[in-house]
C-alpha positions in Angstrom: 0.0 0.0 0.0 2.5 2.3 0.3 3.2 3.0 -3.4 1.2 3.6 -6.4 0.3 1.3 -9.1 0.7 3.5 -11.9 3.1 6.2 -12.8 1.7 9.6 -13.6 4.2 10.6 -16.1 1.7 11.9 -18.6 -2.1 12.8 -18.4 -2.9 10.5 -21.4 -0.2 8.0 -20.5 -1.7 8.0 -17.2 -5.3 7.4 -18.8 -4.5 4.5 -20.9 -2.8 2.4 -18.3 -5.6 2.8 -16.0 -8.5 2.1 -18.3 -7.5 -0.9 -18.4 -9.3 -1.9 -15.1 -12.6 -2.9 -14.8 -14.5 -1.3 -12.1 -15.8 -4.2 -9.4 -18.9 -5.9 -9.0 -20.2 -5.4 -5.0 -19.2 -9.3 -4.5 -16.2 -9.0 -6.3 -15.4 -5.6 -4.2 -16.8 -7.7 -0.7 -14.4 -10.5 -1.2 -11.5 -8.4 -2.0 -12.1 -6.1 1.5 -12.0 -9.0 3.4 -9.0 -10.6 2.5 -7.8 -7.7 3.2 -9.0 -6.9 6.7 -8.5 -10.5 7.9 -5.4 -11.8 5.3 -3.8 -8.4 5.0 -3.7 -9.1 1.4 -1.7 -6.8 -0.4 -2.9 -8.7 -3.8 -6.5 -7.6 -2.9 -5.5 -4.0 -1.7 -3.9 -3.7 -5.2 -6.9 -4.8 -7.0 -9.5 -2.7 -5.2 -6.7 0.7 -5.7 -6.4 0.1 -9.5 -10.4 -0.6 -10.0 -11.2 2.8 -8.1 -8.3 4.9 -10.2 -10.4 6.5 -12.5 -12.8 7.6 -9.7 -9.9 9.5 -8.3 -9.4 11.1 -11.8 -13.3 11.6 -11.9 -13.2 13.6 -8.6 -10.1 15.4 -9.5 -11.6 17.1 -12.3 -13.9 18.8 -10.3 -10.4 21.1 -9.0 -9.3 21.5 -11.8 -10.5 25.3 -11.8 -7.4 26.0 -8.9 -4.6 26.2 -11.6 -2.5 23.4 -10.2 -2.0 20.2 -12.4 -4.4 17.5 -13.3 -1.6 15.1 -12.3 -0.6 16.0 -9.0 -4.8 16.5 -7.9 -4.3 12.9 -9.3 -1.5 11.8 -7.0 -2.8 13.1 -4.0 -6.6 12.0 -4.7 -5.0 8.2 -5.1 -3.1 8.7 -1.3 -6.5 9.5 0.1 -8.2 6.5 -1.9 -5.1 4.1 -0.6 -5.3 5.6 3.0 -9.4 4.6 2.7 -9.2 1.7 1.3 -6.7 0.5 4.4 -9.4 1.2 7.2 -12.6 0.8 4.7 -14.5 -1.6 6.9 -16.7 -4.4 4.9 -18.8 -5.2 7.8 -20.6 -1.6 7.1 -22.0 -3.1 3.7 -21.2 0.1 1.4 -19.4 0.5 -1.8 -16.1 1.3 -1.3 -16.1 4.7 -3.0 -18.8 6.0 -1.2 -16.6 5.8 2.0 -13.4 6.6 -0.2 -14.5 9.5 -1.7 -14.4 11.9 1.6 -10.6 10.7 2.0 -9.7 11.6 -2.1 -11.4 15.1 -1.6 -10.0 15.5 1.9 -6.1 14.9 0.4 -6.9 16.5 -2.2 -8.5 19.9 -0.1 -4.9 19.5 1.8 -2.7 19.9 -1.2 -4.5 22.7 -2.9 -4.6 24.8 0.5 -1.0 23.7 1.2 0.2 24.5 -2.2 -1.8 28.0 -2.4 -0.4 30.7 0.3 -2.0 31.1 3.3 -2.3 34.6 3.1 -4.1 33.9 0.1 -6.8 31.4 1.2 -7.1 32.7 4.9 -6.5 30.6 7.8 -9.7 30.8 9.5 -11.8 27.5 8.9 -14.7 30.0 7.5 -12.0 31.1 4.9 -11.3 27.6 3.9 -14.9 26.6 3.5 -15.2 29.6 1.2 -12.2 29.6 -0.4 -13.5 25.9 -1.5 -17.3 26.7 -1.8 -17.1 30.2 -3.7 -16.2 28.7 -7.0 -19.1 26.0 -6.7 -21.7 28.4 -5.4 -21.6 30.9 -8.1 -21.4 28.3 -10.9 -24.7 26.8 -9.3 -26.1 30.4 -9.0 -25.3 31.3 -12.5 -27.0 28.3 -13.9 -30.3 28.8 -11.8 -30.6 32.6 -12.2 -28.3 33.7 -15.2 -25.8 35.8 -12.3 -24.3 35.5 -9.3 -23.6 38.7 -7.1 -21.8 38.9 -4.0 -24.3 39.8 -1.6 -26.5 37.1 -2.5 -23.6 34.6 -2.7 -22.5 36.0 0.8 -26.2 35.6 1.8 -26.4 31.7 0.9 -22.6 30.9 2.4 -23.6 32.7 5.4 -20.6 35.1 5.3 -19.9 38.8 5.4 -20.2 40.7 1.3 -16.5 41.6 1.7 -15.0 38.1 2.4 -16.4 37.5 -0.4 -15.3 40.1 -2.7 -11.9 39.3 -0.8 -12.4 35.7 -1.7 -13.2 36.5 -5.7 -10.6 38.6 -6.0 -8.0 36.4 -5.1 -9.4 33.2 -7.0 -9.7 35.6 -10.1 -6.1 36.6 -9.1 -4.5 33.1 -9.6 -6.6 32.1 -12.4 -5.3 34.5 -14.4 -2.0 33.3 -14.3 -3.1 30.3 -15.7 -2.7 32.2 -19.1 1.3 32.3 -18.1 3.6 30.3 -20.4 5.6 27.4 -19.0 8.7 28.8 -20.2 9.8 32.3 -21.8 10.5 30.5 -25.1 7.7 28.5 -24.6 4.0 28.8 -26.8 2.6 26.3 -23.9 0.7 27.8 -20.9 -0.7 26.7 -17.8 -4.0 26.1 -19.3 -3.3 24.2 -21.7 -2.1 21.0 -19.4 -5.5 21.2 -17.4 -7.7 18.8 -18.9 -10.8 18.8 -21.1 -13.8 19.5 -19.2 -15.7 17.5 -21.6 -16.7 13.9 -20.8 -16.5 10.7 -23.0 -19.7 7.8 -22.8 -16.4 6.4 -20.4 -16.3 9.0 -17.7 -19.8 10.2 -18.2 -20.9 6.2 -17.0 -17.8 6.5 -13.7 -20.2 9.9 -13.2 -23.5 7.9 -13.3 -22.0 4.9 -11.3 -20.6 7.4 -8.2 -23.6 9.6 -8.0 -25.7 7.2 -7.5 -23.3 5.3 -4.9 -23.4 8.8 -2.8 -26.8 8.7 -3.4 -27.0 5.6 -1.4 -24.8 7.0 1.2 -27.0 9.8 2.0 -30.3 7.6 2.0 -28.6 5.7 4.8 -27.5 9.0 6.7 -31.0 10.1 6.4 -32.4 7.0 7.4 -30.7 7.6 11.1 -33.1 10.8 11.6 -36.2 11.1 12.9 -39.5 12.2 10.8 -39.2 15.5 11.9 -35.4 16.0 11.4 -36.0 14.5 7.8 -38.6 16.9 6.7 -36.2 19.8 7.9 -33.2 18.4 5.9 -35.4 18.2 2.8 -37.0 20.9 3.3 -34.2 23.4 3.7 -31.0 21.5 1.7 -32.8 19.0 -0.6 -35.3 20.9 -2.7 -35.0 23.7 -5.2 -37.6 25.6 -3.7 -36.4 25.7 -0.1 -38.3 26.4 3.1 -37.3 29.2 5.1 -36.6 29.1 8.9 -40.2 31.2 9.5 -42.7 28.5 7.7 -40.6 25.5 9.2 -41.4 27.3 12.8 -45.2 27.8 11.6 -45.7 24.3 10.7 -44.2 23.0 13.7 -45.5 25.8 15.8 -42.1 26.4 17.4 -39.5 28.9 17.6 -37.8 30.1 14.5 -34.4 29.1 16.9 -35.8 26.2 17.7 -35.9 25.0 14.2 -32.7 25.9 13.6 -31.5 24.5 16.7 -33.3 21.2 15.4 -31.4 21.7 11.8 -28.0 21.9 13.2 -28.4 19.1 15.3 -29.7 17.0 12.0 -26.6 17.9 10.5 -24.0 17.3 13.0 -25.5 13.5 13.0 -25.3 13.2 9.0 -22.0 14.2 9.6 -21.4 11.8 11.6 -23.1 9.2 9.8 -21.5 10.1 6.6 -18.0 10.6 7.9 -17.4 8.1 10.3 -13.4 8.8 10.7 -11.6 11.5 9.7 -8.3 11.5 7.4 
């Protein structure tokens, strides 16, 4: 476990020598888990690394936006698939992605905060979160409404208008030097080694396959709440139209705190539930 299976030499190098493992059936991926928790097989920790590779490379692509390269999001994504795959625990009867995936975004969080300064990012946790949720917010914004302004991105991130224009201006500050060339005699720029955004049928079916394995994930976190909690996560995260605090606290015929209160603590135990150890 304590090297890689494939050298990253080249994106498309890198690509064609892992597309040449299937992806595992749940028996297939069962069997394999346990020879390693009880065996310590190292055969079978092999295996279930070079089936979820191109996972790694599916959730990679989401960063690709921070101007660092596809290959080293790569790298790091498969230490935090190896790391999960070494305490994934078959006795909880989940695909192995769906617990694998918060330790490929967590290495991969680490290494883009590590290799950005901190007096860029910020070094409060609130700057972190927005540093990483500013990018995804107004994307999300701009396809719902057609623009994305800073007060209302502040409003739905829960954070002051000028951290965010503090936040934009520095994300807009290193994406511009993506534009810079790799070398002064060079006609090659930064942008040019990030990868296509477009997917092939390939990626677009890896997409399919791990949305609906989180999908799973969250149905068994929301399965550990109460009615009432349920109805408050749906109501306020999971729709498009959501609920406010106000009607929650009318159709409960509590407190617009205590609804709150009551949303918090729902969230704290999905949390929990959907990140049972930390990297």
């Amino acid at each position: 476990m304590n090297t890689l299976p494939i050298t990253l030499d080249s994106f498309d190098q890198y690509m064609s020598s892992i597309n040449q493992f299937e992806p595992l059936d749940r028996e297939t991926e069962q069997e394999l888990a346990w020879r390693l928790k009880r065996d310590n097989d190292l055969d079978a920790a092999h295996k279930l690394t070079c089936a979820n590779l191109r996972f790694v490379v599916k959730i990679a692509y989401e960063y690709r936006g921070y101007g660092l390269k596809m290959l080293d999001l790569i790298q790091e994504g498969n230490i935090g698939l190896m790391m999960a795959i070494k305490k994934f625990d078959p006795a909880r009867n989940i695909r192995l992605i769906s617990y694998a995936v918060w330790w490929i975004r967590a290495y991969i969080h680490n290494y883009i905060t590590s290799s950005w300064s901190l007096v860029k990012i910020g070094t409060t946790q609130a700057q972190k979160k927005l540093f990483f949720k500013l990018r995804q917010t107004s994307e999300a914004m701009r396809r719902l409404t057609g623009s994305a302004d800073s007060n209302s991105i502040a409003q739905e991130l829960d954070v002051s208008y000028q951290e965010v224009e503090e936040m934009t201006l520095r994300l807009h500050g290193r994406d511009s030097s993506l534009n810079t060339q790799l070398a002064p005699d060079s006609d090659v720029s930064y942008m040019d080694n990030l990868a296509d955004s477009r997917l092939d049928q390939e990626q677009q079916l890896i997409n399919i396959e791990s949305e609906h394995q989180q999908t799973d994930h969250i149905h068994e976190a929301l399965g550990q709440l109460n009615q009432r909690e349920q109805h408050i996560i749906h109501a306020r995260l999971l729709t498009e139209d959501k609920v406010t605090l106000q009607e929650l606290a009318d159709e409960y015929n509590i407190s617009k705190e205590r609804v709150r209160q009551l949303e918090k603590r729902a969230m704290e135990k999905l949390k929990l539930s959907l990140a049972p150890a930390a990297p």
